[in-house]
C-alpha positions as CSV (number, residue, x, y, z in Angstrom):
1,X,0.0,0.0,0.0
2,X,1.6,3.2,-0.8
3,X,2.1,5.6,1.8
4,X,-0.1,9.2,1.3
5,X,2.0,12.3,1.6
6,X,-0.4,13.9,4.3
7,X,0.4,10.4,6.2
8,X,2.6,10.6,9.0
9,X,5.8,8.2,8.7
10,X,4.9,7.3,12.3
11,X,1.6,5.6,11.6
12,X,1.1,2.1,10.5
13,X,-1.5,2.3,7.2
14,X,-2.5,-1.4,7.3
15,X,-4.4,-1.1,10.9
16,X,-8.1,0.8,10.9
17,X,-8.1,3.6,13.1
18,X,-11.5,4.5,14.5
19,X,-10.8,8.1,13.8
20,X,-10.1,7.6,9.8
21,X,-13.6,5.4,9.9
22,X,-15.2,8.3,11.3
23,X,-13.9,10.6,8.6
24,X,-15.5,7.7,6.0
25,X,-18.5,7.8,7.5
26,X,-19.0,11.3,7.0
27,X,-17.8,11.0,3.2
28,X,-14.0,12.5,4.3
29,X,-11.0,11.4,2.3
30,X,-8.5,10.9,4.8
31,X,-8.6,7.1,5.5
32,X,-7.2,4.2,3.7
33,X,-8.6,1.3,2.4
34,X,-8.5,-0.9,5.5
35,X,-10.0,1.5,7.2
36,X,-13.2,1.3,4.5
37,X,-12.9,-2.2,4.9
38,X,-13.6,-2.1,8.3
39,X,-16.4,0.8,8.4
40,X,-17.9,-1.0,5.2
41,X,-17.8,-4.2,7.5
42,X,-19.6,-2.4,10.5
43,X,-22.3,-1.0,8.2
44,X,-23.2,-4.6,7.0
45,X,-24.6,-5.0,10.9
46,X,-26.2,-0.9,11.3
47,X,-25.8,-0.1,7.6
48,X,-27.3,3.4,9.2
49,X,-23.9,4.4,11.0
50,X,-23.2,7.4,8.4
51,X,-26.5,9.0,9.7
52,X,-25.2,8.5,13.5
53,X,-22.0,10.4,12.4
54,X,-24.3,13.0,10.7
55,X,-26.2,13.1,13.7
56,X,-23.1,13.3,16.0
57,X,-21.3,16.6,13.9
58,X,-25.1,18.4,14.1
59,X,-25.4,17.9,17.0
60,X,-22.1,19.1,18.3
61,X,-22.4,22.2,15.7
62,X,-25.9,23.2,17.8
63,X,-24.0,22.7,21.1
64,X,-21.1,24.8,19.9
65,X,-23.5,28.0,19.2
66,X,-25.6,27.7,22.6
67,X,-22.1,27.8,24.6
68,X,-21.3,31.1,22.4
69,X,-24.7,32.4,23.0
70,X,-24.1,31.8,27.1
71,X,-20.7,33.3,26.6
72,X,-18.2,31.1,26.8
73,X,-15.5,31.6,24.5
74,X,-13.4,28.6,25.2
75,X,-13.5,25.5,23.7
76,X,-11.9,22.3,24.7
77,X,-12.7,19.1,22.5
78,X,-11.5,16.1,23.7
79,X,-11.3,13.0,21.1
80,X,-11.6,15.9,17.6
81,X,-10.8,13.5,15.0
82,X,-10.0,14.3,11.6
83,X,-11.0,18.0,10.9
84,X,-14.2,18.1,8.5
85,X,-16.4,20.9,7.7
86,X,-17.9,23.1,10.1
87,X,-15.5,21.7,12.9
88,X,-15.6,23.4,16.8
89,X,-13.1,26.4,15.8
90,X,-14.7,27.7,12.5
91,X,-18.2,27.4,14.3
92,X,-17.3,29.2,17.3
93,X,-15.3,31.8,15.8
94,X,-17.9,32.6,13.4
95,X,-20.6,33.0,16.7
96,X,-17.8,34.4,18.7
97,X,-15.5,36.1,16.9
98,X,-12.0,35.7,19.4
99,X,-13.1,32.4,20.8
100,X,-10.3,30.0,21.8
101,X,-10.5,26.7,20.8
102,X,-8.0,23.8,21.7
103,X,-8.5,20.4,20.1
104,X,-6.9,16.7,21.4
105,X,-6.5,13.7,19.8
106,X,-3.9,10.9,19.9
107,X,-4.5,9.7,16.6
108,X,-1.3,11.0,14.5
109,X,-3.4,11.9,11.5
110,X,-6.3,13.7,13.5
111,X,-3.3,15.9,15.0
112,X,-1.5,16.3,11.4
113,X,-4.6,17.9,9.8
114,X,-5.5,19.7,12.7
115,X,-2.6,21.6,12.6
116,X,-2.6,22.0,8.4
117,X,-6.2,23.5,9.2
118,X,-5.0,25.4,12.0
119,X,-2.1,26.9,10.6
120,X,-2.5,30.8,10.9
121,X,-5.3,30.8,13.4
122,X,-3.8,32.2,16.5
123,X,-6.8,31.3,18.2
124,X,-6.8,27.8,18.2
125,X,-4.7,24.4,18.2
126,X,-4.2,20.9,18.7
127,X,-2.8,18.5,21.7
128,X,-1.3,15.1,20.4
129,X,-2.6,13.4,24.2
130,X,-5.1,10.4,25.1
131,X,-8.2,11.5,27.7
132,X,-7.0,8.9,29.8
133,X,-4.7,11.0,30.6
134,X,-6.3,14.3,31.8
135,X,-3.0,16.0,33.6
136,X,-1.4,15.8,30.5
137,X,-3.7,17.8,28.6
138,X,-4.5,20.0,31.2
139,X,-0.4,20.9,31.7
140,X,0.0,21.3,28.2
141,X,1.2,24.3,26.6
142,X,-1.6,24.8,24.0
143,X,-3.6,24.4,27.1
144,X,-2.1,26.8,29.5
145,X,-1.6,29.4,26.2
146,X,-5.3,29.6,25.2
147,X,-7.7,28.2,28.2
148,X,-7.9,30.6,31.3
149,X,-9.1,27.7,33.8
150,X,-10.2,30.3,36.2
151,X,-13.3,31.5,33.1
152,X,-15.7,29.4,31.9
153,X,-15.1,26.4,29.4
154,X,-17.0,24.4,27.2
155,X,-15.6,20.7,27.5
156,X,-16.7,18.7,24.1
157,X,-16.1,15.0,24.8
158,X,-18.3,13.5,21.6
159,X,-18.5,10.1,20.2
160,X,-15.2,9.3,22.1
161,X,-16.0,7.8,25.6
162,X,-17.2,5.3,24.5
163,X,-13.8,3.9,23.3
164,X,-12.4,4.2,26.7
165,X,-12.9,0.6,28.5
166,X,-14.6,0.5,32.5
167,X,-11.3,-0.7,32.8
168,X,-9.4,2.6,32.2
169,X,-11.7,4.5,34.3
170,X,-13.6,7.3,31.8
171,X,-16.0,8.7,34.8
172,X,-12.7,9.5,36.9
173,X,-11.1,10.9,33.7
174,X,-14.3,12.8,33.4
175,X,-14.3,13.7,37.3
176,X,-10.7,15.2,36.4
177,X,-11.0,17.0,33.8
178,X,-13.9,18.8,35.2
179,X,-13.2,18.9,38.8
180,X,-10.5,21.8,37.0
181,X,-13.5,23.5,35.2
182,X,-14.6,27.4,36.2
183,X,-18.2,27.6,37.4
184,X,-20.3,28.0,34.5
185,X,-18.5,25.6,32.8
186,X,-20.1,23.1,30.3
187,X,-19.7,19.7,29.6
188,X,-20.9,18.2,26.2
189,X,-20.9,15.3,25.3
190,X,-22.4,11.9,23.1
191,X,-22.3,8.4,23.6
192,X,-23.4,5.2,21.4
193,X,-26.1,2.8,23.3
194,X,-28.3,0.1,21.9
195,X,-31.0,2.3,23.1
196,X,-32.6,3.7,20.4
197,X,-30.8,1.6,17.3
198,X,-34.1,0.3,15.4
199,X,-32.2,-3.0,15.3
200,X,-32.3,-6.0,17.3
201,X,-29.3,-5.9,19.8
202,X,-27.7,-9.0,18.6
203,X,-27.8,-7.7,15.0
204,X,-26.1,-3.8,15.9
205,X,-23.7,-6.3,18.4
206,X,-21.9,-7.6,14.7
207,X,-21.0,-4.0,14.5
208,X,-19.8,-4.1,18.1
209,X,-17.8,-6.8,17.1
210,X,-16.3,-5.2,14.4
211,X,-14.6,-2.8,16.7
212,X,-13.3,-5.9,19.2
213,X,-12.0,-7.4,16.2
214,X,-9.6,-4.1,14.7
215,X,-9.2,-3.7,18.7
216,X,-10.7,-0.3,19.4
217,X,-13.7,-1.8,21.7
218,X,-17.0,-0.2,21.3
219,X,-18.3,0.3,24.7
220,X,-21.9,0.6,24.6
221,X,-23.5,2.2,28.0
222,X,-26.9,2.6,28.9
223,X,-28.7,5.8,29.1
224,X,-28.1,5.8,33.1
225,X,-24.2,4.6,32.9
226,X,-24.0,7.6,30.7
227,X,-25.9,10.3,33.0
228,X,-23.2,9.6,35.6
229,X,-21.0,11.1,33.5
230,X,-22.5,14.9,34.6
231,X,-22.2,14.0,37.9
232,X,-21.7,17.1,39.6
233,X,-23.5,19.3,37.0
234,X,-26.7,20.5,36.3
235,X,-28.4,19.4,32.8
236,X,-29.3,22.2,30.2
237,X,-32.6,21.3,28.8
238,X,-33.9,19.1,27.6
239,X,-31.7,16.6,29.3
240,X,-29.7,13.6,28.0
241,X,-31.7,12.5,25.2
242,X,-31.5,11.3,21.5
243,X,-29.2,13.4,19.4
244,X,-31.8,14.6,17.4
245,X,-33.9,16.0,19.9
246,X,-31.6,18.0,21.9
247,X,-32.2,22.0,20.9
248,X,-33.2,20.5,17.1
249,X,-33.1,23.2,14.4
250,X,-35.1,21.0,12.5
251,X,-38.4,18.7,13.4
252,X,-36.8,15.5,15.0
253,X,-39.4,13.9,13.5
254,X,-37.7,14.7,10.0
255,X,-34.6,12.3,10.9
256,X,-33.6,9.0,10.1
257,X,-34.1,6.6,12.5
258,X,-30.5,6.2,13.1
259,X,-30.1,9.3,14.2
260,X,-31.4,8.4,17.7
261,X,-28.9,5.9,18.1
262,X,-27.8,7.3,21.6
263,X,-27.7,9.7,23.9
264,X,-26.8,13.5,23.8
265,X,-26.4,16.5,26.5
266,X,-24.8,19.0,28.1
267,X,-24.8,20.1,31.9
268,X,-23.5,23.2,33.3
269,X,-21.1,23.4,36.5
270,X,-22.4,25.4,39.2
């Protein structure tokens, strides 16, 4: 397979990444063809997972503008993935111009690109760190150059805890993260859940397995293993609920069924 020029040297090109499926799902063009392979494998089980994806990047744009219409002008998105259009920066700079946005990911091609889109923008940049590992994004300089800890942020953890295993302790890597959040602060976040896939469980379990099998488990919570996750914070209406329905722009109704794969919501600090 012959190596991309925008493909970092450091990556190995013949194992899927769940980031570069992402960016397939939503019709990008970084991946590779293993990485098709596997997202076309996935989508023989819950052929619907583009519209999640869809779902997941609306749904994140419409959480970005109500943190700018409260005010915050920090942004802190944990688990970014490849950039598309209408990512976190160029959304929240357009609602509020001067907003600060700092993006994480430990996949090497997520961070290449972020930086080839970021290049220029004062304003924003990208941390090469896992969110296992909340003191190292927290410490770093990016971080401590364009989030004021002591002002309000909005923390964007979507479609990424549920690729972190009981085992390596997400809701304490949550607890961290916002124990060193401002009051006012908001978390945001979405999770995958066989609640609401309008398939049988066993069948949307073969795309589950996909993910065990390219070793990037799926973890799939239920709605109340995923409200502990805003432990601590008050919800913004109307709650943790499909994707669709939280603040829609458009009638819910409207959607494809896919699309409420899942839970979405946001809480504020007090």
């Amino acid at each position: 397979m012959e190596r991309p020029a925008w493909a970092p040297r450091s990556i190995d090109i013949s194992v899927p990444s769940v980031s570069r499926m992402y960016d397939y799902y939503l019709g990008g063009s970084h991946n590779f063809e293993v990485d098709r392979e596997a997202a076309r494998r996935a989508m023989e089980f819950m052929p619907g997972l583009p519209k999640i994806m869809q779902a997941n990047r609306a749904f994140m744009r419409r959480a970005v503008r109500y943190a700018a219409g409260e005010g915050i002008g920090q942004f802190l998105d944990i688990g970014s993935g490849i950039p598309t259009f209408g990512n976190v920066h160029e959304v929240a700079q357009a609602a509020r111009p001067g907003a600060r946005v700092v993006y994480v990911d430990h996949d090497p091609v997520a961070v290449a690109h972020s930086e080839a889109v970021l290049a220029g923008n004062e304003d924003a940049a990208v941390v090469a760190a896992d969110l296992r590992k909340p003191a190292d994004i927290l410490s770093s300089p990016e971080v401590e150059r364009l989030i004021d800890l002591n002002q309000p942020v909005a923390l964007f953890l979507v479609a990424i805890l549920h690729f972190v295993e009981d085992e390596d302790d997400p809701y304490g890597a949550v607890a961290e993260l916002s124990a060193a959040l401002a009051p006012g602060s908001l978390l945001v976040l979405t999770h995958a859940s066989y609640e609401g896939i309008p398939l049988p469980p066993e069948r949307a379990g073969g795309a589950v397995d996909v993910y065990e099998d390219i070793r990037n488990p799926l973890i799939m919570r239920s709605r109340e293993e995923i409200a502990r996750f805003f432990e601590g914070y008050d919800m913004v209406e109307p709650g943790l609920v499909a994707m669709p329905r939280w603040r829609p722009d458009t009638a819910p109704e409207d959607e494809d069924p896919y699309a409420f794969s899942g839970f979405a919501g946001v809480g504020r600090t007090a």
